[in-house]
C-alpha positions, 0 to 999 in steps of 0.5 A: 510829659504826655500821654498815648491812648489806644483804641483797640479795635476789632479791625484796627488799632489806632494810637493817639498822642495826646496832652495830659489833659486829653488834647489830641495832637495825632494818631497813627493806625494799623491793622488790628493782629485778631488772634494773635496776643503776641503779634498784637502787643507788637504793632501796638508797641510799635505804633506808639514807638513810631509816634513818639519818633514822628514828633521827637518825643522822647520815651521817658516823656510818656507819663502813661498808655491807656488801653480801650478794648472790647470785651471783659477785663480785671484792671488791677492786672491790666488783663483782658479776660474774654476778647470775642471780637479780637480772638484772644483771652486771659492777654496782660499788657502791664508789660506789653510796651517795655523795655521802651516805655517804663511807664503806667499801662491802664486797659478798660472797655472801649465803651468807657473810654468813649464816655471818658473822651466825651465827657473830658473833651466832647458833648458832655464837657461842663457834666459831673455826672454823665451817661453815654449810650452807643447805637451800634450793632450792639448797644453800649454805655459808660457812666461817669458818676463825679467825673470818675468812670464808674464800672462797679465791683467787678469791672463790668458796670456799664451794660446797658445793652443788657437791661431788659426792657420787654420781659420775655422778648426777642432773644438776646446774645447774652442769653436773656431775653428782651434785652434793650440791646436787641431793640434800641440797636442798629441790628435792633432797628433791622429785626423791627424793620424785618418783621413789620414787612413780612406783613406789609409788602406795600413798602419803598423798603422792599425795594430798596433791600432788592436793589441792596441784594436783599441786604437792609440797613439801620440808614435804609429804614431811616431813608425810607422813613424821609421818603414818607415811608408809611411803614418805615415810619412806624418802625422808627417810632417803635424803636424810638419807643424801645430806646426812651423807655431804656433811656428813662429808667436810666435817667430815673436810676442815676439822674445824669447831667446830661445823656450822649447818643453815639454811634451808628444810629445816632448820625440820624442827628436831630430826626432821632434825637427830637423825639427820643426827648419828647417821649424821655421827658414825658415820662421821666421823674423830673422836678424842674419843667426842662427834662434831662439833656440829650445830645449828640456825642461829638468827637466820634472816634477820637474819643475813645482814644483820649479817652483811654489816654485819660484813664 
């Protein structure tokens, strides 16, 4: 037996053929049908048909599909409810693979598959308990609690992008303000980035934006920073500020086994990772001298599909 696991993208759709115990064996990809539940459904259904015939797997050998998807949704119905990135709402996939597959479908959000791959097959294999917190354009997170993903009374635990950090702060996407995600995000580290040079011309970082077409980018303030960019330098300890304080009151909540940086920002590897530790362990309650662990996630975008193939 097997397991197919789906990462539902906003731009692509890729399935992973894995083993019953998240081992991933290949995956195949198309572009993701935006707006369009039906057409969705279909090369989603269609990519995991032609999977199966590439390794002679017959479909009656596929124990279960595993959907990770952005966006809110009711797992018991296996229904997104609200989709922005992939244009669509109110889409139930319990169906969506038959007559072919007569088998178990379950859907959750792309940023708990991520947790559930790293936990099973990547940087937090060994945890019980685990927290994984994305840098991206926005900021999110899974939590594994007992080596189950928890996501609370109504599906949508896990929105650490949304704690308020800095009461009355920069407005955020969701409404409030001040929201950890509009600091300690990519899009965060740039609105940092932004501000501090409207009042500092003398910056490297003015000129590499010219030679950018006036575009800034989380990777160009951390070169800068490598350059020996005063202000760039400055910006980052900000944000580093921003992100361990985030950081922190999570350790303090739920004591974790260990914390998992992916996305974007984190492939700044050990340059970010050292002093988000030292300021963490500064400031979290701790008994033990050594503080909580935080590493690099390691499976990149394979974990949300043996992720979803675990769920």
């Amino acid at each position: 037996m097997m397991r197919l696991g789906i990462d539902l993208g906003g731009t692509n759709t890729v399935v992973g053929l894995c083993t019953l115990d998240g081992v991933l064996m290949d995956k195949i990809s198309a572009p993701t049908k935006t707006g369009d539940p039906d057409g969705l459904c279909a090369v989603m259904h269609d990519l995991c048909r032609d999977l199966c015939d590439k390794h002679n797997i017959p479909y009656s050998e596929i124990e279960q599909i595993g959907i990770g998807l952005p966006g809110t949704l009711v797992k018991a119905t296996c229904t997104l409810t609200f989709g922005t990135n992939l244009g669509m709402s109110n889409v139930c996939f319990a169906h969506a693979f038959e007559p072919e597959f007569n088998c178990p479908v379950n859907i959750d959000n792309d940023a708990n598959c991520a947790a559930l791959g790293e936990f099973h097959g990547g940087a937090g294999r060994g945890t019980r308990n685990l927290l994984m917190v994305t840098l991206g354009t926005g900021v999110g997170g899974g939590i594994v609690l007992e080596g189950k993903l928890y996501t609370g009374r109504e599906d949508i635990a896990g929105e650490i992008g949304h704690m308020v950090i800095v009461p009355n702060g920069a407005p955020c996407n969701c409404g409030r303000h001040g929201c950890l995600e509009t600091y300690a995000s990519a899009t965060g580290l740039i609105r940092l980035a932004r501000e501090a040079m409207e009042q500092c011309p003398d910056t490297c970082l003015h000129a590499m934006v010219q030679e950018n077409g006036g575009k800034l980018t989380a990777k160009m303030v951390c070169d800068a920073r490598d350059a020996g960019d005063a202000l760039a330098d400055r910006v980052f300890n900000d944000y580093c500020d921003y992100l361990a304080c985030g950081l922190t009151n999570l350790i303090n909540v739920f004591q974790p086994d260990a914390i998992v940086i992916g996305g974007g920002v984190a492939g700044y590897g050990e340059k970010l990772l050292m002093p988000l530790r030292e300021r963490v362990h500064a400031q979290q309650f701790k008994i033990a001298p050594e503080g909580t662990p935080i590493v690099a996630a390691t499976l990149g975008n394979d974990a949300g599909i043996i992720g979803a193939a675990l769920l």
